[in-house]
PDB file of N, CA, C and O in Angstrom:
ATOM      1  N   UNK A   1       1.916 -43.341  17.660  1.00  0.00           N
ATOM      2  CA  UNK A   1       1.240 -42.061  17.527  1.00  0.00           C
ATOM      3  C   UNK A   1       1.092 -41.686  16.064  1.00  0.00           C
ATOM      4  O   UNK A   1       1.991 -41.801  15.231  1.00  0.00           O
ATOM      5  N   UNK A   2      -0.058 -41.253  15.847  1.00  0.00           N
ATOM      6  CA  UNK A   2      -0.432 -40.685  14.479  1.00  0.00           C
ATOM      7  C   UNK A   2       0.168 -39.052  14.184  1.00  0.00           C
ATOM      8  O   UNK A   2      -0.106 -38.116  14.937  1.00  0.00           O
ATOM      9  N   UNK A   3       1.154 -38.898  12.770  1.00  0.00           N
ATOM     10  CA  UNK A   3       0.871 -37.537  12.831  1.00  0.00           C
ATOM     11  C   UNK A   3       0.102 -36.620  12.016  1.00  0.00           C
ATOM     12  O   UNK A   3       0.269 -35.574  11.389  1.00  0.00           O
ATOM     13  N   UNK A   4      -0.874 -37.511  12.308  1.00  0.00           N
ATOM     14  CA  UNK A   4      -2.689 -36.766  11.525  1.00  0.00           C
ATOM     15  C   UNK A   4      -2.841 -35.950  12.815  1.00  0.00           C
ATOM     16  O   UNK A   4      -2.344 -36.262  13.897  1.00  0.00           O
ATOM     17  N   UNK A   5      -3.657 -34.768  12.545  1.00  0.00           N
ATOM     18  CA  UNK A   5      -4.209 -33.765  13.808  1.00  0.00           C
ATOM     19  C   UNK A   5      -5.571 -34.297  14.012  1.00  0.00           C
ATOM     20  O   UNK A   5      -6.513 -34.627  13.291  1.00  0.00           O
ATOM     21  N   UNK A   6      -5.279 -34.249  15.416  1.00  0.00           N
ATOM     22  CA  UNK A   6      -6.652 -34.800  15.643  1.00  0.00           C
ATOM     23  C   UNK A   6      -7.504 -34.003  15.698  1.00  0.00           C
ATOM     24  O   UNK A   6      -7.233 -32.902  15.220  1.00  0.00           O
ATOM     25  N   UNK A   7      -9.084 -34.244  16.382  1.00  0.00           N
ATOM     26  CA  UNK A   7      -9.861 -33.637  15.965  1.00  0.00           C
ATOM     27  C   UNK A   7     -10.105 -32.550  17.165  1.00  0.00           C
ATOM     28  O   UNK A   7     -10.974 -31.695  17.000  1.00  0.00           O
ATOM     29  N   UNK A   8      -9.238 -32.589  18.530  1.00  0.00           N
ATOM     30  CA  UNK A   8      -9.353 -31.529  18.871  1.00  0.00           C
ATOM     31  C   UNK A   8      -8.701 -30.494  18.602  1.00  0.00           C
ATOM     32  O   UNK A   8      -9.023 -29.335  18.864  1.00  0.00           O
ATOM     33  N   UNK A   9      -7.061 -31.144  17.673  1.00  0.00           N
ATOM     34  CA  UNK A   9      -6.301 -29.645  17.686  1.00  0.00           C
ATOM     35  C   UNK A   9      -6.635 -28.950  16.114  1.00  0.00           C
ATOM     36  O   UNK A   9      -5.885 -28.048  15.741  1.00  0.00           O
ATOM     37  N   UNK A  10      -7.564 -29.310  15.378  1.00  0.00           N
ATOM     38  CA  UNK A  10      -8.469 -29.190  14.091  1.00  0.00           C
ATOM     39  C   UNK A  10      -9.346 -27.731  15.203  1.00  0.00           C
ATOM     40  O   UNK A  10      -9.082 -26.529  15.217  1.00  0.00           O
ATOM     41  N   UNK A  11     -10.206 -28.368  15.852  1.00  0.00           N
ATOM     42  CA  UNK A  11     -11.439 -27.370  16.600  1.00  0.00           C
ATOM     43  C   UNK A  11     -10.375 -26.394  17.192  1.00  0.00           C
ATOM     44  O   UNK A  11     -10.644 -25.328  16.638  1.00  0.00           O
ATOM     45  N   UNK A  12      -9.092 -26.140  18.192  1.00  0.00           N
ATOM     46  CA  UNK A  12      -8.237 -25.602  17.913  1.00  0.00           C
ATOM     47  C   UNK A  12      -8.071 -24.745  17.332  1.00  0.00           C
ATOM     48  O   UNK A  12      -8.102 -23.562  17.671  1.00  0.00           O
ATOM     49  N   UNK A  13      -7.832 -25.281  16.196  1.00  0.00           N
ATOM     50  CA  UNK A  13      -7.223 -23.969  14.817  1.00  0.00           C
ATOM     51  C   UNK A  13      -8.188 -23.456  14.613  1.00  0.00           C
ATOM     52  O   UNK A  13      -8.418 -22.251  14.705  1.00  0.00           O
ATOM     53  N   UNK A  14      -9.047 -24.475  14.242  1.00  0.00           N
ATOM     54  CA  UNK A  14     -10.670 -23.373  13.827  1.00  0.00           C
ATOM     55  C   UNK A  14     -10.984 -22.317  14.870  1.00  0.00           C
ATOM     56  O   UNK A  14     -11.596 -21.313  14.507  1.00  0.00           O
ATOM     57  N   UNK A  15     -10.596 -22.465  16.200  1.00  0.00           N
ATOM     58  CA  UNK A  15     -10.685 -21.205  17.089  1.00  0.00           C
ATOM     59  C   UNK A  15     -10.066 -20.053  17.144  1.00  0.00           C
ATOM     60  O   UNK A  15     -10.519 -18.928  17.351  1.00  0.00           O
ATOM     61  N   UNK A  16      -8.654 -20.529  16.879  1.00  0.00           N
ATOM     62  CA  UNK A  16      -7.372 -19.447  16.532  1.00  0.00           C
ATOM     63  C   UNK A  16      -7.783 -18.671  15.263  1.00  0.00           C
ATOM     64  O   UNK A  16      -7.675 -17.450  15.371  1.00  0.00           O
ATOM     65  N   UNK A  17      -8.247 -19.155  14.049  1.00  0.00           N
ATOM     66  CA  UNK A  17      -8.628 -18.600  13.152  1.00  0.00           C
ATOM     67  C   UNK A  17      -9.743 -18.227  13.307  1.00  0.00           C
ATOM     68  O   UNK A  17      -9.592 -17.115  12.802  1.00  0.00           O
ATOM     69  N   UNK A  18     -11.316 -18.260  13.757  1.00  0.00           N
ATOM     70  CA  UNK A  18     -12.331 -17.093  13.938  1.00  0.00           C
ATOM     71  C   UNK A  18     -11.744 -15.877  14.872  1.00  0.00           C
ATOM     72  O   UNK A  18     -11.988 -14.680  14.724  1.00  0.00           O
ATOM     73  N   UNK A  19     -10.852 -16.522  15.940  1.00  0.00           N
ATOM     74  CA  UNK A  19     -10.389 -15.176  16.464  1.00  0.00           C
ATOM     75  C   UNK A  19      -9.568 -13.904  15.958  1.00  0.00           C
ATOM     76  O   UNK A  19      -9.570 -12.697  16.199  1.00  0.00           O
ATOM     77  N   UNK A  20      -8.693 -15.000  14.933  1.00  0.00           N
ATOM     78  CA  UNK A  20      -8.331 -13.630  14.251  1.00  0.00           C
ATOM     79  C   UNK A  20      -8.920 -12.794  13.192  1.00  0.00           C
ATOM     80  O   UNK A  20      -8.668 -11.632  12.875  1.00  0.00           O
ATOM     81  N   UNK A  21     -10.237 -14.130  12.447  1.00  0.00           N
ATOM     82  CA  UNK A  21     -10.574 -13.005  11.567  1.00  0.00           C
ATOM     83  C   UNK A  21     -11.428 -12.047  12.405  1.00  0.00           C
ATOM     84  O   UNK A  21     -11.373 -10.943  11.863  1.00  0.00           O
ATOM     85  N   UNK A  22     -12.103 -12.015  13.371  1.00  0.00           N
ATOM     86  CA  UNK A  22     -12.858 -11.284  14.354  1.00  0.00           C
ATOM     87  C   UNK A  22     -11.773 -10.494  14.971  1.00  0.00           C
ATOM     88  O   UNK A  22     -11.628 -11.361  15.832  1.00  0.00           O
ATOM     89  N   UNK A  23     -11.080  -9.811  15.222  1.00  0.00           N
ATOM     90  CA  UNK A  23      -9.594  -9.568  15.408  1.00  0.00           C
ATOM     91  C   UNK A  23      -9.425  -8.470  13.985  1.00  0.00           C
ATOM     92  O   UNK A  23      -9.458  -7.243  14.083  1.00  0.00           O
ATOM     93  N   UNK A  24      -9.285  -9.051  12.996  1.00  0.00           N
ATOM     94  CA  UNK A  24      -9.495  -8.296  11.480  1.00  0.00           C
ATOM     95  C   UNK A  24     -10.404  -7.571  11.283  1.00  0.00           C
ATOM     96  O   UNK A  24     -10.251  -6.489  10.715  1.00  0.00           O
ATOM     97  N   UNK A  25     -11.355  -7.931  11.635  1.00  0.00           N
ATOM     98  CA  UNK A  25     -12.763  -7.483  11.643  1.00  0.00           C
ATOM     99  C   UNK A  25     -12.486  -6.075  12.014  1.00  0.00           C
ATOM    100  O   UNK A  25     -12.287  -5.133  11.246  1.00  0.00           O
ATOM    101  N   UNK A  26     -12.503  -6.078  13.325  1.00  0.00           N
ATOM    102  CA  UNK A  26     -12.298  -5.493  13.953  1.00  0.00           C
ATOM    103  C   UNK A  26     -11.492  -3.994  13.615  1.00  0.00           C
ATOM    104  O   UNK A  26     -11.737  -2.789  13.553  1.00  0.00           O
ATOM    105  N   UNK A  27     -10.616  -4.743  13.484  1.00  0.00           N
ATOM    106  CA  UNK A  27      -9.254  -3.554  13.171  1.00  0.00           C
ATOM    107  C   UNK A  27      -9.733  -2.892  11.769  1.00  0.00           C
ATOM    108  O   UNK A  27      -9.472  -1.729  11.461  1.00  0.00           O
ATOM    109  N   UNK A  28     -10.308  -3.599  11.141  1.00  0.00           N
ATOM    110  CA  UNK A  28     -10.757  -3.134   9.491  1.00  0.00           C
ATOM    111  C   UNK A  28     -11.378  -2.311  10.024  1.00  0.00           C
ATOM    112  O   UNK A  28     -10.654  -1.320  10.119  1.00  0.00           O
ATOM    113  N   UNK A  29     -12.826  -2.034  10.663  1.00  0.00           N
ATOM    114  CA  UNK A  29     -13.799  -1.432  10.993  1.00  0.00           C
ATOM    115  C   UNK A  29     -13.036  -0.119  11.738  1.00  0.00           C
ATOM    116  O   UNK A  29     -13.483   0.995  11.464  1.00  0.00           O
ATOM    117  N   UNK A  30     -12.032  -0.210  12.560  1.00  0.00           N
ATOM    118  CA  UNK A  30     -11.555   1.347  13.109  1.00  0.00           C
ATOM    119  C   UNK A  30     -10.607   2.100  12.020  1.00  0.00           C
ATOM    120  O   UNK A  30     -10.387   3.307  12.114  1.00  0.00           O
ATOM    121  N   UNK A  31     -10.016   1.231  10.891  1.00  0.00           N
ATOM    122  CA  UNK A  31      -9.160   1.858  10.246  1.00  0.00           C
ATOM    123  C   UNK A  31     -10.363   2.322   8.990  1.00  0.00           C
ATOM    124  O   UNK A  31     -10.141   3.131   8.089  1.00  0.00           O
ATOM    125  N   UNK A  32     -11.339   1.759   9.161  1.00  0.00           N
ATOM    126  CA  UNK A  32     -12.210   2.287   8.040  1.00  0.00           C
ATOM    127  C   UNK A  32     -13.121   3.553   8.846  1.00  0.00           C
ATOM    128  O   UNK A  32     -13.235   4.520   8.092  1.00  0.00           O
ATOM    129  N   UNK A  33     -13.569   3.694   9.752  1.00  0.00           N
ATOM    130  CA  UNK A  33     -13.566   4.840  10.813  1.00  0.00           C
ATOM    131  C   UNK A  33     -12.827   6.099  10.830  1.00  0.00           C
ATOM    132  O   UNK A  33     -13.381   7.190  10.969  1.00  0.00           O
ATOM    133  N   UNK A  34     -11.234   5.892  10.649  1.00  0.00           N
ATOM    134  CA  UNK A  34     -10.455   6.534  10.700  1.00  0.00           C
ATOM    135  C   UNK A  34     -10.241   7.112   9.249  1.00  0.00           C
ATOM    136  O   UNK A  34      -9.711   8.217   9.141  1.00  0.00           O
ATOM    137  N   UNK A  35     -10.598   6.471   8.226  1.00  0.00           N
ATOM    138  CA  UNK A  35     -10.176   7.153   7.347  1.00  0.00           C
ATOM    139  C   UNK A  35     -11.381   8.234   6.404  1.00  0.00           C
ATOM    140  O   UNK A  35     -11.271   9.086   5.522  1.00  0.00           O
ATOM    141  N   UNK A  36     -12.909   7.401   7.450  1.00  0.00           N
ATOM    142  CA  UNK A  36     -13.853   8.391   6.913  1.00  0.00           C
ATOM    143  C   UNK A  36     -13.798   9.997   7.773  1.00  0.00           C
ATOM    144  O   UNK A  36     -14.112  11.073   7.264  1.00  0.00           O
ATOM    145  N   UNK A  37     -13.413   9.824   8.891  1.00  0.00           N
ATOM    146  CA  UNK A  37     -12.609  11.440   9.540  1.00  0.00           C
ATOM    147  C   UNK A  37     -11.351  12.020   9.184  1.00  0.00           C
ATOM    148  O   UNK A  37     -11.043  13.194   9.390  1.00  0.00           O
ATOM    149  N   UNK A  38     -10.515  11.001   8.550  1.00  0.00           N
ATOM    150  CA  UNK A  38      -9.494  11.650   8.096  1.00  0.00           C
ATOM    151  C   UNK A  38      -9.788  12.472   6.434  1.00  0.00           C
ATOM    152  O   UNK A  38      -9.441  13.552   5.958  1.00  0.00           O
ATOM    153  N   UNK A  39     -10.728  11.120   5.851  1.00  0.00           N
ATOM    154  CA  UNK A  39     -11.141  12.500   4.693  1.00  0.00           C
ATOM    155  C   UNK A  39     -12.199  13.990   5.126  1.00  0.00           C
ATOM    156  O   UNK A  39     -12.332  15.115   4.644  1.00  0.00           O
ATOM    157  N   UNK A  40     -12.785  13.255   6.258  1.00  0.00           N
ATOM    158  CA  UNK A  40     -13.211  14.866   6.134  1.00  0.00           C
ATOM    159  C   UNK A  40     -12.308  15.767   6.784  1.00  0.00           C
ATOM    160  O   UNK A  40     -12.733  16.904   6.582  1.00  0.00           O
ATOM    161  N   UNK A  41     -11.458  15.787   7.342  1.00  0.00           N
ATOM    162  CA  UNK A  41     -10.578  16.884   8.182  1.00  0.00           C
ATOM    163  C   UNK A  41      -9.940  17.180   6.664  1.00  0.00           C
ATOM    164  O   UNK A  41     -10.162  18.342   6.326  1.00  0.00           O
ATOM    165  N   UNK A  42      -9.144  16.345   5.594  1.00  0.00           N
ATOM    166  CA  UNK A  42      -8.852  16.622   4.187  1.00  0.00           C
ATOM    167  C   UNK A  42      -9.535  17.791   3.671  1.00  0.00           C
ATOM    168  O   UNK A  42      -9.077  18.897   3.383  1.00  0.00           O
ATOM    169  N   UNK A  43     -10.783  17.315   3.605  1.00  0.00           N
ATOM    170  CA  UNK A  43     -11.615  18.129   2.986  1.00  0.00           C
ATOM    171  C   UNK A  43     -11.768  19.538   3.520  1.00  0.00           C
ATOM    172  O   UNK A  43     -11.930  20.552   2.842  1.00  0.00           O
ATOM    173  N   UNK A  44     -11.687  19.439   4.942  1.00  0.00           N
ATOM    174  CA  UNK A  44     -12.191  21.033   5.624  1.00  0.00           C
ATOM    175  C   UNK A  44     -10.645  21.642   5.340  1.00  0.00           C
ATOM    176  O   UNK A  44     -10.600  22.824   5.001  1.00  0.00           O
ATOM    177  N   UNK A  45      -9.638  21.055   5.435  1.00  0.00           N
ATOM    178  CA  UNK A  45      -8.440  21.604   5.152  1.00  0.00           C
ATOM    179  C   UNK A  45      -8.095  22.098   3.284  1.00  0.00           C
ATOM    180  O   UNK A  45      -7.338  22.899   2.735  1.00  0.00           O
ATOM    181  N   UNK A  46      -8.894  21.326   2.927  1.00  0.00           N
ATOM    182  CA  UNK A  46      -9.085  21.923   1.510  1.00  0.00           C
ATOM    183  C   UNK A  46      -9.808  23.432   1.286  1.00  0.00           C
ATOM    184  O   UNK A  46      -9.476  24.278   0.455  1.00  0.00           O
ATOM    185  N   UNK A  47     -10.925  23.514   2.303  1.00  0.00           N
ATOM    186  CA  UNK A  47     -11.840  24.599   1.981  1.00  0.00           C
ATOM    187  C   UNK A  47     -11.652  25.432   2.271  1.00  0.00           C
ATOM    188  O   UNK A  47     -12.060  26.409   1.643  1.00  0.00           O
ATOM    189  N   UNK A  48     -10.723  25.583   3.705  1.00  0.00           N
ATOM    190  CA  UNK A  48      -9.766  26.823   4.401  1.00  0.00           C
ATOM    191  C   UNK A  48      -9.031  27.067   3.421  1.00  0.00           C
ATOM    192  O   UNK A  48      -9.129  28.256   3.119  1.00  0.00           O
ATOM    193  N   UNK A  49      -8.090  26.311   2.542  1.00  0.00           N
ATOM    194  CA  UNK A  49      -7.248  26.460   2.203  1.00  0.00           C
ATOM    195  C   UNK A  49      -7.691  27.182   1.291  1.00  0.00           C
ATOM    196  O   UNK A  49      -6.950  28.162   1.219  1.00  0.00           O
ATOM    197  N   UNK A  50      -8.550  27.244   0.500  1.00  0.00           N
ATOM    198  CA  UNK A  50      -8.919  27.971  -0.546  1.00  0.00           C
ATOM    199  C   UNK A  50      -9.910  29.123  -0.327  1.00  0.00           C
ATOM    200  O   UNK A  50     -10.258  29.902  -1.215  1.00  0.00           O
ATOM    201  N   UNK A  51     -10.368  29.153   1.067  1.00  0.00           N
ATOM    202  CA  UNK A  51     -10.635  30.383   1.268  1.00  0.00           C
ATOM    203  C   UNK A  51      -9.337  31.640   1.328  1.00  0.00           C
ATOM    204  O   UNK A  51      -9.306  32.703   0.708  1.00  0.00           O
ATOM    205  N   UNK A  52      -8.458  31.152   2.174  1.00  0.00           N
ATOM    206  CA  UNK A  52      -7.493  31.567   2.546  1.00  0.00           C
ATOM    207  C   UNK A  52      -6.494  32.212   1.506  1.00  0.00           C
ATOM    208  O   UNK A  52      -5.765  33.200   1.601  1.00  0.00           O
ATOM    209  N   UNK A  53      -6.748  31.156   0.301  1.00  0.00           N
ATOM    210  CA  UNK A  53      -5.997  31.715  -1.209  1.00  0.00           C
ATOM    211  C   UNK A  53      -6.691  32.781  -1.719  1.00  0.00           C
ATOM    212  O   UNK A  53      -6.280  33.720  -2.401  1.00  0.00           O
ATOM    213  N   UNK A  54      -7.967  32.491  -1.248  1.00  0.00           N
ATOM    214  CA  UNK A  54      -9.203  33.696  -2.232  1.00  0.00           C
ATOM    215  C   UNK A  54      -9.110  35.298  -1.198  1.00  0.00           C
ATOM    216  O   UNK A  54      -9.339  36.391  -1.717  1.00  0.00           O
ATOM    217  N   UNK A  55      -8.840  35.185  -0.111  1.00  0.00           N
ATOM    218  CA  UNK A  55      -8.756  36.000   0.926  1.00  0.00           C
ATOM    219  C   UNK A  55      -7.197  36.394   0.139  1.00  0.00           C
ATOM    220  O   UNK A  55      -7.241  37.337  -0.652  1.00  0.00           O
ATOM    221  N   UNK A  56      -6.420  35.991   0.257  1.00  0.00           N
ATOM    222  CA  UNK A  56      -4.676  36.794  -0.074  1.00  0.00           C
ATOM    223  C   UNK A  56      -4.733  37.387  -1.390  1.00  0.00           C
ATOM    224  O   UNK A  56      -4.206  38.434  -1.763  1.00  0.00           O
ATOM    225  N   UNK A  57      -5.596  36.403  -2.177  1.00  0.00           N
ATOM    226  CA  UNK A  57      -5.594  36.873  -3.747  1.00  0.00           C
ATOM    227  C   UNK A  57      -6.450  38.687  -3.888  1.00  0.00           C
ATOM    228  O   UNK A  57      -6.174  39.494  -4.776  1.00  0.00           O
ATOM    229  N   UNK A  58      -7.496  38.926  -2.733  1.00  0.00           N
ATOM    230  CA  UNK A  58      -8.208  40.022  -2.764  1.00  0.00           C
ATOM    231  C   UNK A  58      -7.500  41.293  -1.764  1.00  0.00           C
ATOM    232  O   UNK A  58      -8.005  42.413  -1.690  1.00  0.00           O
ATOM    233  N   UNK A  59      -6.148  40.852  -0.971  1.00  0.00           N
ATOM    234  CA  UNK A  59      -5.541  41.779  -0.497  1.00  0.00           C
ATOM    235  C   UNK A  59      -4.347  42.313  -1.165  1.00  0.00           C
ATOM    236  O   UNK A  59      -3.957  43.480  -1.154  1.00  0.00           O
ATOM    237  N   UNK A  60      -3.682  41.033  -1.901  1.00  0.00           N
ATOM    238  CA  UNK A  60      -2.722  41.821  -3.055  1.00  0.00           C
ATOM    239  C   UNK A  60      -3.536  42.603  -4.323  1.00  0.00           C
ATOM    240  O   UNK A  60      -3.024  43.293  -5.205  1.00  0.00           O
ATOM    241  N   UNK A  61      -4.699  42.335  -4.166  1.00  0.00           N
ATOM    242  CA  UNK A  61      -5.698  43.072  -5.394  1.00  0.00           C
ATOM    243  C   UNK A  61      -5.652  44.720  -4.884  1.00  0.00           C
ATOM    244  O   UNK A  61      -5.366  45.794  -5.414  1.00  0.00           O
ATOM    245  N   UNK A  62      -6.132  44.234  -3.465  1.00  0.00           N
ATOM    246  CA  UNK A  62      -6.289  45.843  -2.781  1.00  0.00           C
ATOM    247  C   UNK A  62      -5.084  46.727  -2.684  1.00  0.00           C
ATOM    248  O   UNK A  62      -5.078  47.954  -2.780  1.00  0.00           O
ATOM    249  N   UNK A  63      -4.062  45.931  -2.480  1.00  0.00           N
ATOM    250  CA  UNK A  63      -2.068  46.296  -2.614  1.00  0.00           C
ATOM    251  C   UNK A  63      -1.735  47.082  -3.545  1.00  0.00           C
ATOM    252  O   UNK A  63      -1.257  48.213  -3.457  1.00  0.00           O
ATOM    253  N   UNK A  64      -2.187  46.009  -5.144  1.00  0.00           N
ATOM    254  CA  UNK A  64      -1.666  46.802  -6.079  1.00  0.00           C
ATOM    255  C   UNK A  64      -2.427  48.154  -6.488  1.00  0.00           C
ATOM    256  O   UNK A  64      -1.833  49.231  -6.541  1.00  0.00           O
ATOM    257  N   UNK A  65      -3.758  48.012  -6.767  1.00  0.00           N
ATOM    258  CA  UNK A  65      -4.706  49.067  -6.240  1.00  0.00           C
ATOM    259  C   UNK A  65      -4.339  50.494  -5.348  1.00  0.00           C
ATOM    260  O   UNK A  65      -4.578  51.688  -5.530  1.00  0.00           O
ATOM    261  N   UNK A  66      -3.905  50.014  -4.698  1.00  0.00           N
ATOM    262  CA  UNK A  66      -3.857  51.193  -3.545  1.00  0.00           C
ATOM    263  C   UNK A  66      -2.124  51.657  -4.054  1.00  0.00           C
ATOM    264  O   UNK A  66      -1.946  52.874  -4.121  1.00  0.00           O
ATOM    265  N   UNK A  67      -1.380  51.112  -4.262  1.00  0.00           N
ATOM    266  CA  UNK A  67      -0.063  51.375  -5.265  1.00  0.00           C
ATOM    267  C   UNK A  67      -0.094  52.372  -6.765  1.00  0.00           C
ATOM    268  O   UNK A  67       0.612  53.267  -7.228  1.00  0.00           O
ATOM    269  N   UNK A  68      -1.344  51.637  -7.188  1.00  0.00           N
ATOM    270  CA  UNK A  68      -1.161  52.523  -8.353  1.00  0.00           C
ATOM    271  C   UNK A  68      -2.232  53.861  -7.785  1.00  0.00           C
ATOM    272  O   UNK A  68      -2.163  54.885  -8.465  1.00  0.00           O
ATOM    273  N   UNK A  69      -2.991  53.872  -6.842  1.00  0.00           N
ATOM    274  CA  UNK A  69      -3.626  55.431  -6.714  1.00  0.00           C
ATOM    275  C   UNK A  69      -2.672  56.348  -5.804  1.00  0.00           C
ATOM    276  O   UNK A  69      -3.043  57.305  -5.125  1.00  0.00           O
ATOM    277  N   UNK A  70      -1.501  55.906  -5.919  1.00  0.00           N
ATOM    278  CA  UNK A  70      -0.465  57.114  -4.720  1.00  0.00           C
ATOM    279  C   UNK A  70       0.823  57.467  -5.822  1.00  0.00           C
ATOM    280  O   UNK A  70       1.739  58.216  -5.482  1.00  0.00           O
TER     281      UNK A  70
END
């Protein structure tokens, strides 16, 4: 017996390996999916967030305001 691979367990590997890069493929494509919704949920969580700062910043305005007219 030869321990050269023959030429079916060659076609073999070559199968095991398109499957996984198709397999990769794959998985690349949902984690690249995932991270174009995860920046935008980032982003909308950015814009609340800074509404939300601009909103508190104009009620301690109105606070101190209303403090110094009493």
């Amino acid at each position: 017996m030869s321990a050269e691979p023959t030429l079916e367990t060659l076609a073999l590997c070559i199968d095991e390996l398109i499957q996984l890069c198709q397999q990769l493929a794959e998985e690349n494509h949902q984690l690249h999916e995932q991270q174009i919704k995860l920046t935008f949920e980032r982003d909308t969580l950015i814009a609340k967030n800074a509404l939300a700062s601009t909103r508190i910043e104009a009620m301690i305005a109105r606070l101190k305001l209303m403090e110094t007219d009493t």
